[in-house]
N, CA and C of each residue as an Amber inpcrd file, in Angstrom:
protein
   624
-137.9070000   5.7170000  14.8650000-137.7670000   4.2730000  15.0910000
-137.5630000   3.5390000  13.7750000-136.5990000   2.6970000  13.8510000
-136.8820000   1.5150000  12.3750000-137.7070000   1.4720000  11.9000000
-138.8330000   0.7320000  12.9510000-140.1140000   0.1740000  12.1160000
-141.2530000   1.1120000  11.3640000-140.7030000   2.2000000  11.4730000
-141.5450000   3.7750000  11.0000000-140.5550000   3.9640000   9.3020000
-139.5710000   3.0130000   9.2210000-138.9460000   3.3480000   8.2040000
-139.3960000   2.3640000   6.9730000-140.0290000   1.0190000   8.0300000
-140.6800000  -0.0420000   7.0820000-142.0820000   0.1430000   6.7430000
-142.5670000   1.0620000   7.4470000-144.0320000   1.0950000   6.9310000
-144.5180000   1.0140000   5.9020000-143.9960000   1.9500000   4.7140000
-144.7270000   2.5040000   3.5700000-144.1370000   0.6510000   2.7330000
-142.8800000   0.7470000   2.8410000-142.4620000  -0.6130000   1.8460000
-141.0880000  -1.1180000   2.5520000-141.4920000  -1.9130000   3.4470000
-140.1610000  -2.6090000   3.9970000-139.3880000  -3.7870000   3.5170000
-138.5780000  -2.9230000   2.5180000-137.7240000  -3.7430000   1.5060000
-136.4990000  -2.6640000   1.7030000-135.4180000  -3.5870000   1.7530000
-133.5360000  -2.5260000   2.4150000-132.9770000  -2.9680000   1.3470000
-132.1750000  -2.1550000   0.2670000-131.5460000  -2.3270000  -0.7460000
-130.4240000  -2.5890000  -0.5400000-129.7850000  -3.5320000  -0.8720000
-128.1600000  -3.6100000  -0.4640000-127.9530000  -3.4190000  -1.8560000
-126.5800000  -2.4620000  -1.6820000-126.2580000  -1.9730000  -2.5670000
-124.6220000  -1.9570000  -2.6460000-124.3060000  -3.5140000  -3.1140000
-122.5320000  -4.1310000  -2.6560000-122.2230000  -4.0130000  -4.4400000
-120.9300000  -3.3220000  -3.6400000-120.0380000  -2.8330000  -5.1370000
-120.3020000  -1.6900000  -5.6610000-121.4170000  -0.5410000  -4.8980000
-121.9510000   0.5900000  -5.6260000-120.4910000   1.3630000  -5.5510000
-120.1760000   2.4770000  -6.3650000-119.3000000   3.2010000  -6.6310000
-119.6640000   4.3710000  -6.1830000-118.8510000   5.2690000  -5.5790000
-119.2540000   7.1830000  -5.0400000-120.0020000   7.7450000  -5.8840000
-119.7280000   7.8100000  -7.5010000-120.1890000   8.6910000  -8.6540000
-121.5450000   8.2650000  -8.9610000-121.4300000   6.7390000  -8.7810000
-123.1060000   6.1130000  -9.0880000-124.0040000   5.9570000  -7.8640000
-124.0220000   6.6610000  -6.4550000-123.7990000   6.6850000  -5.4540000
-125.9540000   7.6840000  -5.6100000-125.6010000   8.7770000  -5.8190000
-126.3900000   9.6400000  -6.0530000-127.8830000   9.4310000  -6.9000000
-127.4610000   8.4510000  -8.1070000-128.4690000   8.4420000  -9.0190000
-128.6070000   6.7220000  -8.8310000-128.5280000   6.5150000  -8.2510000
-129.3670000   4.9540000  -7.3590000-129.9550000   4.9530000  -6.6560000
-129.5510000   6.1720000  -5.6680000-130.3340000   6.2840000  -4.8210000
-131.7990000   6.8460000  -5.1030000-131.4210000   7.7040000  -5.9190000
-132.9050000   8.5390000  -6.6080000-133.7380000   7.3690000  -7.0470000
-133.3860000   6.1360000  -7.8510000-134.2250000   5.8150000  -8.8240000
-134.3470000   4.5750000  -7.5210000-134.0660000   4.3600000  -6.3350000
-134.9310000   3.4510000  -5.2730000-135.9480000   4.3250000  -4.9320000
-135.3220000   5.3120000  -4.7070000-136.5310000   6.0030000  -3.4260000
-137.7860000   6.3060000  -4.4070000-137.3130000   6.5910000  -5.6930000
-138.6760000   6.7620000  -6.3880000-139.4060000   6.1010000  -6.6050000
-138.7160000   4.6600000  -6.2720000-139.8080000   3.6240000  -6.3810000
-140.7330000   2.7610000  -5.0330000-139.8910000   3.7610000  -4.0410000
-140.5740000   3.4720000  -2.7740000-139.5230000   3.2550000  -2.0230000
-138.3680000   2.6040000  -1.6640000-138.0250000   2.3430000  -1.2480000
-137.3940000   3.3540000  -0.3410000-136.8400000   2.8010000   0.9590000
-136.7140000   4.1380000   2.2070000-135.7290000   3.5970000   3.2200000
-135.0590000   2.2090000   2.8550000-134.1200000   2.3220000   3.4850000
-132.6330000   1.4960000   2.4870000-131.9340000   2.3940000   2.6190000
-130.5550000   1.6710000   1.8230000-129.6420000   1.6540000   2.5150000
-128.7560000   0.5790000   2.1430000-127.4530000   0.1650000   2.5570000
-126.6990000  -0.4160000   1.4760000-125.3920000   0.4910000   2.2750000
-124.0030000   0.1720000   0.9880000-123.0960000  -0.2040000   2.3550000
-122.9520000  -2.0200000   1.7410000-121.6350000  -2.9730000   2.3600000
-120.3340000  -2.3950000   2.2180000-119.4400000  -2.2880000   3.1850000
-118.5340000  -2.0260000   3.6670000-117.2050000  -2.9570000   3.0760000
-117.4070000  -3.6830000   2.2890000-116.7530000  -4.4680000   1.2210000
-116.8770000  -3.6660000  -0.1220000-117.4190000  -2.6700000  -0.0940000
-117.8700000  -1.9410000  -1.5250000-116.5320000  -0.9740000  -1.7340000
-116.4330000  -0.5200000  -2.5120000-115.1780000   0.3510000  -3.3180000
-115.6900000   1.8730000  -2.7190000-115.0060000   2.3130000  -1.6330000
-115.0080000   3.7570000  -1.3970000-116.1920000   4.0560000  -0.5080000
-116.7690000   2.6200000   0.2140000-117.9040000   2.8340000   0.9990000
-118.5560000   4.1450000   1.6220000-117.8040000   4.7990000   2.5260000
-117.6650000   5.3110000   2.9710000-118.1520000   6.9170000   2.9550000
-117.3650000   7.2510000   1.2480000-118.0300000   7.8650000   0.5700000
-119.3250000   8.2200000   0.1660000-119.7120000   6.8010000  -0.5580000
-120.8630000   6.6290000  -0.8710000-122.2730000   7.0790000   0.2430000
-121.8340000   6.2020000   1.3800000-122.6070000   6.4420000   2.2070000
-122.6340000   8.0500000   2.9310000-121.4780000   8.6410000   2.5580000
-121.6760000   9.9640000   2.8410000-122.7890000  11.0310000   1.7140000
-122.3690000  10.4400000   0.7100000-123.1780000  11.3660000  -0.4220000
-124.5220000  10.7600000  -0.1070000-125.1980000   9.6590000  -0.5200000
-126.5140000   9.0970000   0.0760000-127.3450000   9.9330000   1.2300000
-126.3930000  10.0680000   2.3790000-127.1010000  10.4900000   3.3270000
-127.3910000  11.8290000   3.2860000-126.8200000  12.6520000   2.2670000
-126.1930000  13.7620000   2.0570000-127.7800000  14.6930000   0.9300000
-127.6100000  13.0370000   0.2120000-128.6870000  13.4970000  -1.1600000
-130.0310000  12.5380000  -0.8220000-130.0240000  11.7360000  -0.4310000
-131.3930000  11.5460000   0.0590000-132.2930000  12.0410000   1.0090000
-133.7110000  12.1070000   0.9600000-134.5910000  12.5490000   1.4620000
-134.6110000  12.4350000   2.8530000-134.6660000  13.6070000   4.0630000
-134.9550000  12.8910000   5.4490000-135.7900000  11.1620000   5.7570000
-136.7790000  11.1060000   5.3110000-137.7110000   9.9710000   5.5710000
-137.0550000   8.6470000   4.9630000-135.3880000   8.8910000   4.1450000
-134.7900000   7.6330000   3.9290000-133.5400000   7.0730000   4.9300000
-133.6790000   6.3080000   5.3920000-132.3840000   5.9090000   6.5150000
-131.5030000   5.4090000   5.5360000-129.9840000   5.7900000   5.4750000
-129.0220000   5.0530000   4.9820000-128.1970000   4.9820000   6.0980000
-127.3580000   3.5320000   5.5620000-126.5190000   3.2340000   6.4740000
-125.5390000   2.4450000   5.3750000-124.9970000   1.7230000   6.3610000
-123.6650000   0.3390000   5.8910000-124.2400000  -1.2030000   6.4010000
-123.9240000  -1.9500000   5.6070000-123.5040000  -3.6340000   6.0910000
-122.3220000  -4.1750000   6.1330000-122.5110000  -5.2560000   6.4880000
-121.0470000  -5.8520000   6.1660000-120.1350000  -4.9390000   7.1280000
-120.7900000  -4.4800000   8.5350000-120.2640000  -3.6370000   9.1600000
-119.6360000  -4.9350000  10.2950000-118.2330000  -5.2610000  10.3650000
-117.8780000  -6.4970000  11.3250000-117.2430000  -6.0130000  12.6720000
-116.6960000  -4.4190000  13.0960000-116.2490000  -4.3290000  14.2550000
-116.9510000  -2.8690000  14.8940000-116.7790000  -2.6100000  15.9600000
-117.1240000  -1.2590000  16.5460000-116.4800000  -0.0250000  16.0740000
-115.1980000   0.2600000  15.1280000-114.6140000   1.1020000  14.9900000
-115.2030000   1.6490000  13.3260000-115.7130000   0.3400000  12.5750000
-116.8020000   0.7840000  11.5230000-118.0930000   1.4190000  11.6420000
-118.3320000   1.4150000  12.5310000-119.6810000   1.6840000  13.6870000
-119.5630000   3.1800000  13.2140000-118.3800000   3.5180000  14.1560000
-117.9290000   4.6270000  14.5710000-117.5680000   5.7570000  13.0220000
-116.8400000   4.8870000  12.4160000-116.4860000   5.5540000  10.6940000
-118.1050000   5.5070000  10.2060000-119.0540000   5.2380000  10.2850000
-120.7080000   5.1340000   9.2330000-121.1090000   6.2870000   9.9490000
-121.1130000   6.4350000  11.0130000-121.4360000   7.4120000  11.9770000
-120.8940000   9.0580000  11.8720000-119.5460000   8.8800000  11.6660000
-119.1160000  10.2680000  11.2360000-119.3010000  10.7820000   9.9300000
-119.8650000   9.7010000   8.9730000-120.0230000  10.4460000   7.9860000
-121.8930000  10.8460000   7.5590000-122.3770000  10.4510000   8.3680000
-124.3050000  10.2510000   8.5140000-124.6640000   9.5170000   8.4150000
-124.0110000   8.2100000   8.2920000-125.0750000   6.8830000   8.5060000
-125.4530000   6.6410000   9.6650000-127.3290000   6.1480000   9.8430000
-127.7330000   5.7040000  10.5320000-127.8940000   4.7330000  10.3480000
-127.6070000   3.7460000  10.3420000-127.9690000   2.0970000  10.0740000
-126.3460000   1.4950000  10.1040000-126.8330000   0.0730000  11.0470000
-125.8370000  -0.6640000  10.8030000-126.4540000  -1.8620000  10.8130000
-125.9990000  -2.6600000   9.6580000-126.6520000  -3.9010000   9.2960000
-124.8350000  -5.0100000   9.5520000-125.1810000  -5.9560000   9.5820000
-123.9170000  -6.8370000   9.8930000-124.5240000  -8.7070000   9.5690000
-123.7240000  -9.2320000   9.1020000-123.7100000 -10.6270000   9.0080000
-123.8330000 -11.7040000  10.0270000-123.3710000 -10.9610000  10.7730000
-123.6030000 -11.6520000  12.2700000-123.8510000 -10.7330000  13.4220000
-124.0050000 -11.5160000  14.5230000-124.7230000 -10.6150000  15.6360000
-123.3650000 -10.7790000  16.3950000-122.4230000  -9.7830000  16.3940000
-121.2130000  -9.4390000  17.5170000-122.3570000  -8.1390000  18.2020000
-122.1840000  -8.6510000  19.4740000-122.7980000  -7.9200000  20.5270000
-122.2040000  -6.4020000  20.7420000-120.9500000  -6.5130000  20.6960000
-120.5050000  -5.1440000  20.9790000-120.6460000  -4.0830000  19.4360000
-120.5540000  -4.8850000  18.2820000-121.2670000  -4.0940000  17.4540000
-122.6960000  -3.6560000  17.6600000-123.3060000  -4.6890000  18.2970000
-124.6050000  -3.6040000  18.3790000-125.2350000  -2.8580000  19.5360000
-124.0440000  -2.9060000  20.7330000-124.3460000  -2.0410000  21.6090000
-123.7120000  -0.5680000  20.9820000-122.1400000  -0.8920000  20.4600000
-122.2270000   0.7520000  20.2330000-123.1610000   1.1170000  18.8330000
-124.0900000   0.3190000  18.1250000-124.0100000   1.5020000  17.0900000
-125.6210000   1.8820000  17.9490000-126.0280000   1.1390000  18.9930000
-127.1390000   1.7130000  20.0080000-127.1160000   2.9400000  20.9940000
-125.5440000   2.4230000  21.1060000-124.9080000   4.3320000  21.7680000
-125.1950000   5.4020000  20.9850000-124.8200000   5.1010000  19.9240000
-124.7600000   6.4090000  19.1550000-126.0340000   6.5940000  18.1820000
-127.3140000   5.8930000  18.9490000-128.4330000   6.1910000  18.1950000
-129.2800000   5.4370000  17.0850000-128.5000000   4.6660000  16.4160000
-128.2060000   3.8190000  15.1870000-128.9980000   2.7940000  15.1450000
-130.0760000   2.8600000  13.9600000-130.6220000   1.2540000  14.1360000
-129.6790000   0.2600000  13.7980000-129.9240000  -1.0150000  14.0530000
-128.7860000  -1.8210000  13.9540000-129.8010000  -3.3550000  13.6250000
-129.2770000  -3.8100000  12.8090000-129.6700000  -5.2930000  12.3180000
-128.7920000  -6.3350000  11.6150000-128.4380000  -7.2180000  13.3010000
-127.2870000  -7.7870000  12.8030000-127.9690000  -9.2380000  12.2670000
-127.4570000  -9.9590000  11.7660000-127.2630000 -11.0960000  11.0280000
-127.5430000 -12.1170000  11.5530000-128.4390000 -13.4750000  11.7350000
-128.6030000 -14.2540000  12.8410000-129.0820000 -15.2190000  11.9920000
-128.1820000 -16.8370000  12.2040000-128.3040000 -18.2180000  11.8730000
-129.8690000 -19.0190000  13.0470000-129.6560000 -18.9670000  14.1540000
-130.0980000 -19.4010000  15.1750000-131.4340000 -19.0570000  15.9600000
-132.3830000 -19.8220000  16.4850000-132.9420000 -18.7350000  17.8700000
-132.0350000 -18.1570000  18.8970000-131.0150000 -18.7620000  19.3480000
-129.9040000 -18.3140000  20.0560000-129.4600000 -16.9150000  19.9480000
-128.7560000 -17.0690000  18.5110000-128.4580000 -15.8130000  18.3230000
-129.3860000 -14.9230000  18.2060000-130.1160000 -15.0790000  17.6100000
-131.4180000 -14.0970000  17.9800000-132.0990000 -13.7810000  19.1120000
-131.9950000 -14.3730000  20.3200000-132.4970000 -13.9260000  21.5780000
-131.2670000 -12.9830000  21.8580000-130.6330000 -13.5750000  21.6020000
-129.2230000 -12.9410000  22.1100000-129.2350000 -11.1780000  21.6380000
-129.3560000 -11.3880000  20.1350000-129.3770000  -9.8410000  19.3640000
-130.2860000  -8.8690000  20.0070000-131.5880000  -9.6700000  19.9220000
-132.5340000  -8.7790000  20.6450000-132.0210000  -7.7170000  22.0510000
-131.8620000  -9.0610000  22.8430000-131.3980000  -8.4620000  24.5250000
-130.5180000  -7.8430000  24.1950000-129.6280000  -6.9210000  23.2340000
-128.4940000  -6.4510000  23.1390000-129.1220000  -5.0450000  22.5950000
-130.4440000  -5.6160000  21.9610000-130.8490000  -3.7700000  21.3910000
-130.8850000  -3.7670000  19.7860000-130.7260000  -5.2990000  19.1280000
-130.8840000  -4.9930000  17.7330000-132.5880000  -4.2980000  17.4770000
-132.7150000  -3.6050000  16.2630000-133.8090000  -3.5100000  16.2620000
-134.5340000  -4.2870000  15.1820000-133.6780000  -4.9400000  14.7890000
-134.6240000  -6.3860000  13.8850000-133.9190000  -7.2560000  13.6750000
-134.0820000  -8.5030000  12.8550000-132.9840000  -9.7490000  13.3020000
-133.2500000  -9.6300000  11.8350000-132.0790000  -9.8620000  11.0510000
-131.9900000  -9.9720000   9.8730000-131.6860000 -11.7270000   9.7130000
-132.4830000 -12.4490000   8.8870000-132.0400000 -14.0570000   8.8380000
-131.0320000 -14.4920000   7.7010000-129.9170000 -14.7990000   8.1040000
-128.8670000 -14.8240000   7.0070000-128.4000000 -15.8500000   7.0550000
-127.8230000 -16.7890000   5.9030000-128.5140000 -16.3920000   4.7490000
-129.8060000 -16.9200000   4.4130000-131.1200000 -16.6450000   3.8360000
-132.4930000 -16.7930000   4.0690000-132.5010000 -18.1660000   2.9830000
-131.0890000 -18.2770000   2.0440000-131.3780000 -19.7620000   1.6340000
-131.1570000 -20.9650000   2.3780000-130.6810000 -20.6510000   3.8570000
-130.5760000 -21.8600000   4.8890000-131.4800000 -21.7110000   5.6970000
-132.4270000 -20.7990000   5.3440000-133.9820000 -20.6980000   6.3030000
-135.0120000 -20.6020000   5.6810000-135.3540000 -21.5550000   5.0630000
-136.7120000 -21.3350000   4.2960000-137.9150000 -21.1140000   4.8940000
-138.9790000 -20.9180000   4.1370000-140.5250000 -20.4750000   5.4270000
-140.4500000 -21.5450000   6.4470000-140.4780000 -22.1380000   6.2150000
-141.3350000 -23.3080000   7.7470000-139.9650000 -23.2390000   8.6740000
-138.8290000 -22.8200000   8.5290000-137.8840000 -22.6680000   9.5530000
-138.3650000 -21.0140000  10.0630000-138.3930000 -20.3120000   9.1470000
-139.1340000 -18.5470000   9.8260000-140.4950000 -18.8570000  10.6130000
-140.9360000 -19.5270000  10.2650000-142.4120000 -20.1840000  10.8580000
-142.1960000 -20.5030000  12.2640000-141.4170000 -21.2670000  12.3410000
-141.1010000 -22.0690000  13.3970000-140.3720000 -21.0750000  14.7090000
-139.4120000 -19.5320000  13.5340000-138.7750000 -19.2650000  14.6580000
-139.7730000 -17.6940000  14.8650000-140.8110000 -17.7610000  14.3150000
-141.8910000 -16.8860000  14.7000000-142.7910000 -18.0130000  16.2940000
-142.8650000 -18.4000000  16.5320000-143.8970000 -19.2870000  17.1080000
-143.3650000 -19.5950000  18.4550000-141.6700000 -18.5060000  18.8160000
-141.1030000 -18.5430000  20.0550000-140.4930000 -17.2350000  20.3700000
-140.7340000 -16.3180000  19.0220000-139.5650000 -15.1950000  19.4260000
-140.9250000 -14.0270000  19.6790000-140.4870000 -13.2510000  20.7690000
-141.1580000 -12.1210000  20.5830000-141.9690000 -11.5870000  19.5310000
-143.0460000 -11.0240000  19.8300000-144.2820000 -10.9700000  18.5000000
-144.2400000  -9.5090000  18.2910000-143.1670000  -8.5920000  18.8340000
-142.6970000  -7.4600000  18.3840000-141.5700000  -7.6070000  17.4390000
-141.0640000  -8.1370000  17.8640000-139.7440000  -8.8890000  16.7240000
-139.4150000  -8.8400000  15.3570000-138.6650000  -7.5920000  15.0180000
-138.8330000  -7.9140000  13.6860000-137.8700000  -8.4760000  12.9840000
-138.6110000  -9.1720000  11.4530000-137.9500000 -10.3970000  11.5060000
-138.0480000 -10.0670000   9.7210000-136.3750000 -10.0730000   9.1300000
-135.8730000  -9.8310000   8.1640000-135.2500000 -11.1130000   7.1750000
-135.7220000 -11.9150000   6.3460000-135.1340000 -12.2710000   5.2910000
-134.1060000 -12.1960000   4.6830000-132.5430000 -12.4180000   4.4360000
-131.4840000 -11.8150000   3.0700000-130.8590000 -12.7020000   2.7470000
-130.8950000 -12.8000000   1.2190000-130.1900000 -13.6840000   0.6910000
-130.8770000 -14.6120000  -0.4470000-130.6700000 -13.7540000  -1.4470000
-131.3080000 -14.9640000  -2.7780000-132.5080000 -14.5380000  -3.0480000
-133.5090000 -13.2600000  -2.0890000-134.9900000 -13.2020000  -2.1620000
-135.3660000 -12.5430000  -3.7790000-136.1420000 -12.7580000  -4.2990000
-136.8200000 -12.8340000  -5.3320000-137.9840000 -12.0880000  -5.2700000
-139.0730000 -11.3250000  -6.1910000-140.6940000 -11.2660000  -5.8090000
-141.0910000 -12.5320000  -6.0260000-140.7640000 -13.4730000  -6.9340000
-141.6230000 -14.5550000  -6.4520000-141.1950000 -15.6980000  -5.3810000
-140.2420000 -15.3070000  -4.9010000-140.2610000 -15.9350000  -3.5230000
-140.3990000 -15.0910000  -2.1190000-141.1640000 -14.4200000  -2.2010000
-141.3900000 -13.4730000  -0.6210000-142.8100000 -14.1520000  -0.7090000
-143.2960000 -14.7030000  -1.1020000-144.8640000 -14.8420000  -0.6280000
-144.4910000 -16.0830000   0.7680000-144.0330000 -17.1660000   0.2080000
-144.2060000 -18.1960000   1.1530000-143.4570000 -17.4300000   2.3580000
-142.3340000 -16.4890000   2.3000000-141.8060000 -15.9440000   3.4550000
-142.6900000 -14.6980000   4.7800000-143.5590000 -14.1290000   3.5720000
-144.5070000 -13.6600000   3.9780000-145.7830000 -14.1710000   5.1010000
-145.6020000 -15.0160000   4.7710000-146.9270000 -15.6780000   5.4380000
-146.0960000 -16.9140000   6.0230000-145.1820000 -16.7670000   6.2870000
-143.8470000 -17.1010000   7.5880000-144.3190000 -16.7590000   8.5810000
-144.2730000 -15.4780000   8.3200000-144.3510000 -13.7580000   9.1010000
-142.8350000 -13.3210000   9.1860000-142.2560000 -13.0830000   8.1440000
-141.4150000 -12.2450000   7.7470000-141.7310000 -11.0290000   8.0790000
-141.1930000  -9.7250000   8.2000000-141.7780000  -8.8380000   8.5230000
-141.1650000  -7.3350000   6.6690000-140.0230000  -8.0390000   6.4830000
-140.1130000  -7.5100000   5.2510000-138.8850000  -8.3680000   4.3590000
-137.5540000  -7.5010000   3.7960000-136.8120000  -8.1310000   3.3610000
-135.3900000  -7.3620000   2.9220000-134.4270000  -8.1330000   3.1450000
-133.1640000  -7.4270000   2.2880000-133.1300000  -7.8390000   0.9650000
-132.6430000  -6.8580000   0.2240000-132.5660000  -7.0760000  -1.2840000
-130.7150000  -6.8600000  -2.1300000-130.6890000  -7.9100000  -2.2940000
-129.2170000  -7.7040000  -2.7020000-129.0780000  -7.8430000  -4.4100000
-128.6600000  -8.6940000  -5.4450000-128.2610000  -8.8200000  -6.7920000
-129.3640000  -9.0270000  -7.3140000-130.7160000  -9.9080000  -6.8260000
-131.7360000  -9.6560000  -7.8160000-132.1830000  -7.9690000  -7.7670000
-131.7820000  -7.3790000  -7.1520000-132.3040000  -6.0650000  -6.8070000
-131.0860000  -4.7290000  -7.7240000-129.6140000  -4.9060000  -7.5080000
-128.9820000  -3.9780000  -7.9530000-127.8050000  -4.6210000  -8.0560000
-126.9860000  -4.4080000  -9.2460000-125.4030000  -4.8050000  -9.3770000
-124.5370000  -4.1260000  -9.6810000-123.4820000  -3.5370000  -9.6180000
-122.3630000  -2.2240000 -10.4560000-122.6790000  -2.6640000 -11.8960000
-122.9950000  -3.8360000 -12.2930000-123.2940000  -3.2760000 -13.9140000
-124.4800000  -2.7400000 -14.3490000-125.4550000  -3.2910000 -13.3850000
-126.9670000  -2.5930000 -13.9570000-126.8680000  -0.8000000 -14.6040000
-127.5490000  -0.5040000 -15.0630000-127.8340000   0.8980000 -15.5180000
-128.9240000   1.2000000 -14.4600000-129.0270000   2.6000000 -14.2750000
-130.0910000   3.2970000 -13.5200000-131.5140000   3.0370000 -13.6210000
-131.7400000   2.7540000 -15.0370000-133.0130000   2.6440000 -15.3840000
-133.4200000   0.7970000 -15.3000000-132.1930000   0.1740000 -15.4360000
-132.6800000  -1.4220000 -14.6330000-132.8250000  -1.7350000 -12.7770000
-131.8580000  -0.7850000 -12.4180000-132.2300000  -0.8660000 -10.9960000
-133.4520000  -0.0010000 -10.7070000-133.8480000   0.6170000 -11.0410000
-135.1270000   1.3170000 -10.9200000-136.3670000   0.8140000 -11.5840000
-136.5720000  -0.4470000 -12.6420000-137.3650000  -1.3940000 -13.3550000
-136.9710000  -2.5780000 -11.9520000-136.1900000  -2.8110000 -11.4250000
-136.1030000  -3.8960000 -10.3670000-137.0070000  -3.1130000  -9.3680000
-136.4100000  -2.1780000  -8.6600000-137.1080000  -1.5110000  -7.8730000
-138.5190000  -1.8190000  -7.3780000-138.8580000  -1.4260000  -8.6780000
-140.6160000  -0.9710000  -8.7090000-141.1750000  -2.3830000  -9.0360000
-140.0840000  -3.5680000  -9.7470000-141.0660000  -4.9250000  -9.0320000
-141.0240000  -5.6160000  -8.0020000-139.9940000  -5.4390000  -7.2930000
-139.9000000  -5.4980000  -6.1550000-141.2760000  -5.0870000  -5.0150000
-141.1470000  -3.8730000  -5.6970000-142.3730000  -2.8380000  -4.5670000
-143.5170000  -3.7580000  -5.3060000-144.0760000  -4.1160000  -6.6120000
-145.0340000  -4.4350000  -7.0990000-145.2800000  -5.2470000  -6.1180000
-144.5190000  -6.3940000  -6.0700000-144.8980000  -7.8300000  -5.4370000
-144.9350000  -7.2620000  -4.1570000-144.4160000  -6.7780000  -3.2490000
-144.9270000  -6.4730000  -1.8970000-146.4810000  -6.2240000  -2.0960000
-146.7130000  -5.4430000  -2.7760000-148.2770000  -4.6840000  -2.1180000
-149.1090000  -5.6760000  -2.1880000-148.7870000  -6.1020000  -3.7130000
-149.7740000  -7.2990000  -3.9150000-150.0940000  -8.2980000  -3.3290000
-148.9820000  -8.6180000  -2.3430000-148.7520000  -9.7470000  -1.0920000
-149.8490000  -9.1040000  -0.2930000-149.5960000  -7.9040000  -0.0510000
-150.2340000  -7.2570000   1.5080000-151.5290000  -7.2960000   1.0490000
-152.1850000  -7.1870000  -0.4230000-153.5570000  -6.6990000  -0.7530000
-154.1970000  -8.5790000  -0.6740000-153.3410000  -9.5920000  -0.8830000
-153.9470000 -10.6970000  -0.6690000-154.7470000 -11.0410000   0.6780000
């Protein structure tokens, strides 16, 4: 299940613009820092790839997948090469019935409660809130206090460690991590110093 993938540290690395060759040793220096689920956007240079080697060289207990996944036939391409995950910007329904056919957690993209009732009844398995700088806490607050209390409920866009607290106690349930987290110029050893503050500020949230 997804939510067995957020347990230990539910933080999803987006990883837009990663390259095939740097594909391998990013992935190492997340997972070493906890992290257990990645995604490489489908706007990235050789996606495809990437996400093949990832799934290829990471650990069973890490889900990789794609974002930025916009039709059913990308679904279908993440799928033949081992991605399990499909993350998307928006909630197109038939993207997330098939990548539910074929097994796939799926977390599409959602402005609205609308769209988010909507995602749900379709089989997403978490509502990703995009972008999380047009939803600040007291709007996550607000759309905790009607949506299902199984619901999980994802942050992306702009997040920071020092801005997950007020999202936290939203009831966020974790977060996507995009450029404060990893960029094609970083070096291995800065995305892996991001990493691990990233993970810092989670625990420390949870130990409050």
């Amino acid at each position: 299940m997804f939510r067995d993938y957020l347990t230990d540290l539910p933080l999803i690395a987006i990883l837009r613009g990663l390259r095939p060759e740097s594909a391998e040793a990013t992935g190492h220096a997340l997972v070493e820092a906890g992290f257990r689920i990645i995604e490489v956007p489908l706007n990235s240079p050789d996606p495809f790839r990437s996400i093949e080697i990832l799934a290829k060289a990471m650990p069973s207990e890490v889900l990789v997948g794609a974002g930025t996944v916009l039709d059913t036939e990308k679904v279908d391409g993440v799928r033949d090469v081992g991605g399990k995950l499909i993350v998307m910007p928006h909630a197109d329904l038939e993207v997330i019935r098939r990548a539910k056919q074929h097994g796939m957690a799926c977390t599409p993209g959602v402005a609205t409660p609308t769209e988010a009732f909507a995602a749900l009844k379709a089989g997403a398995d978490a509502i990703k809130i995009f972008p999380a700088e047009a939803a600040p806490p007291p709007v996550v607050k607000a759309w905790r206090a009607v949506l299902p209390k199984d619901a999980i409920v994802v942050p992306v866009g702009g997040i920071k460690p020092e801005t997950m607290k007020g999202y936290v106690e939203a009831g966020a349930d974790g977060f996507g991590l995009g450029s404060a987290l990893y960029t094609p110029a970083m070096s291995v050893e800065d995305i892996g110093r991001n990493a691990r503050a990233f993970a810092t500020a989670w625990r420390d949230l949870r130990r409050e």
